[in-house]
C-alpha positions as CSV (number, residue, x, y, z in Angstrom):
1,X,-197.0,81.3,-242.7
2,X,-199.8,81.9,-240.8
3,X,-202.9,81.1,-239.2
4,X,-206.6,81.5,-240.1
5,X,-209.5,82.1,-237.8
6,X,-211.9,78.9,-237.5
7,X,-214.9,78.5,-238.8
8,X,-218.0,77.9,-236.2
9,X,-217.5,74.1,-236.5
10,X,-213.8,74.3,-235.6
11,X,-214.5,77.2,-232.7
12,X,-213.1,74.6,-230.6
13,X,-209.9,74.1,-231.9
14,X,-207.1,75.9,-232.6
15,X,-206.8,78.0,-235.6
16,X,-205.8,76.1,-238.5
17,X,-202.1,76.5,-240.1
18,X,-201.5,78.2,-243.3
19,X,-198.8,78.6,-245.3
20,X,-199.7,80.6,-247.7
21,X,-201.1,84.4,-246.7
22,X,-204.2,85.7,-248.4
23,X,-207.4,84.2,-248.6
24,X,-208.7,80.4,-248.7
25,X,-208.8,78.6,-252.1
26,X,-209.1,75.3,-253.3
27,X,-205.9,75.3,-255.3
28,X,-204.1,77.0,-252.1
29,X,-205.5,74.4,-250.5
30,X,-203.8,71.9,-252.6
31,X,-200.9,73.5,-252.8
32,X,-200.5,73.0,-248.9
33,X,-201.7,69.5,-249.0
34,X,-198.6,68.6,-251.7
35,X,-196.4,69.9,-249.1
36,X,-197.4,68.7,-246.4
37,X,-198.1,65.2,-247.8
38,X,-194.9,65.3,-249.9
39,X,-192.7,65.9,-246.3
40,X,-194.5,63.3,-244.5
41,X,-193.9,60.4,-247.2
42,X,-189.8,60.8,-247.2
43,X,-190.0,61.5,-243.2
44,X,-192.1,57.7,-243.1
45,X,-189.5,56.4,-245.1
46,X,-186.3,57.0,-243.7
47,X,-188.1,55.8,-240.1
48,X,-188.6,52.4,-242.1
49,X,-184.9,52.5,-243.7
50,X,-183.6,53.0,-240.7
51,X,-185.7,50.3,-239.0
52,X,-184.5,47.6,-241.7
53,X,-180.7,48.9,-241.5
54,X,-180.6,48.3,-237.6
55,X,-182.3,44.7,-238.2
56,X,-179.5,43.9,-241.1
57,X,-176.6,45.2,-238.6
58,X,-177.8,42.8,-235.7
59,X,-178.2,40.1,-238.1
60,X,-174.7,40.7,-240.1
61,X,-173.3,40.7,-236.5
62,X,-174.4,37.4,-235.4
63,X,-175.7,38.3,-232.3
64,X,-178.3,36.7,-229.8
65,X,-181.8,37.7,-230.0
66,X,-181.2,38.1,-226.3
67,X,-177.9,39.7,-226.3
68,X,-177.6,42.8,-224.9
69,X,-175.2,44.4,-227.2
70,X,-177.9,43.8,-230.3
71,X,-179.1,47.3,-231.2
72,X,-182.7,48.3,-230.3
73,X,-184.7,49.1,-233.5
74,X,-187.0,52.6,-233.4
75,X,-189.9,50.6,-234.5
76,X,-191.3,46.9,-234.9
77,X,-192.3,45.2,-237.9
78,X,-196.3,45.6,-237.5
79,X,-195.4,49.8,-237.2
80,X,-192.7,49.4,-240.0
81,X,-195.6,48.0,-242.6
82,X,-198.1,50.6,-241.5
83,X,-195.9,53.5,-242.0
84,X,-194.8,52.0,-245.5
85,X,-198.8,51.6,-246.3
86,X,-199.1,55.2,-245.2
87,X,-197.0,56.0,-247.3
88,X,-198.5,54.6,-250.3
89,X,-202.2,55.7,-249.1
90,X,-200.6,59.2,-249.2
91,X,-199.2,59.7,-252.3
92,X,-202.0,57.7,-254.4
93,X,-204.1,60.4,-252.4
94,X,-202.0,63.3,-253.6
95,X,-202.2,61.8,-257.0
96,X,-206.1,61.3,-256.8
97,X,-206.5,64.8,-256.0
98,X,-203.8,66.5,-258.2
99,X,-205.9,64.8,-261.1
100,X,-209.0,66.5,-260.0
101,X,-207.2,69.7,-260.2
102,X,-206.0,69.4,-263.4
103,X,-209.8,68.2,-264.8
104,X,-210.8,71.2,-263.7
105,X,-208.2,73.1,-265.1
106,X,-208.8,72.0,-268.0
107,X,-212.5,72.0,-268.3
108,X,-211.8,76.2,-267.1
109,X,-209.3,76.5,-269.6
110,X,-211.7,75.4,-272.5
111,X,-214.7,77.2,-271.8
């Protein structure tokens, strides 16, 4: 892991993260992006399991909405859908780009 010295645009920033040593390549690229992407899908989730679990408990417990022993939920509905359609943005992303790789795999493999 490491990290690679800006280009001019991003002088202002901080260098970006790599994991992979050596030098910058679209299909290092890619691999990077499937890992990131594919860690950030389970990680949104289990925050929406766990959302939905804590709902099912208070309502399986027959408490109040304004008792204070129901449990407090991480998130609310409105952030529980947008993490879910995060989700699904992400991985049709990784599968849009994964299927450019392979095109041009293929075309390189022909010629």
């Amino acid at each position: 892991m490491r990290s690679v010295k800006p280009d001019k645009k991003e002088a202002r920033f901080k260098p970006r993260f790599r994991y992979l040593n050596g030098r910058e390549e679209k299909f290092a690229n890619f691999i990077e992006l499937t890992r990131d992407v594919s860690a950030g899908i389970p990680s949104c989730l289990h925050i929406i399991y766990a959302c939905e679990l804590v709902n099912e408990l208070n309502q399986d417990a027959d408490i109040d909405a304004d008792s204070a022993a129901r449990a407090a939920s991480s998130i609310g509905k409105s952030d529980s859908a947008n993490l879910y359609r995060l989700s699904l943005a992400a991985a049709t992303m990784l599968r849009d780009v994964s299927e450019e790789h392979i095109a041009q795999l293929n075309k390189f493999w022909d010629e």
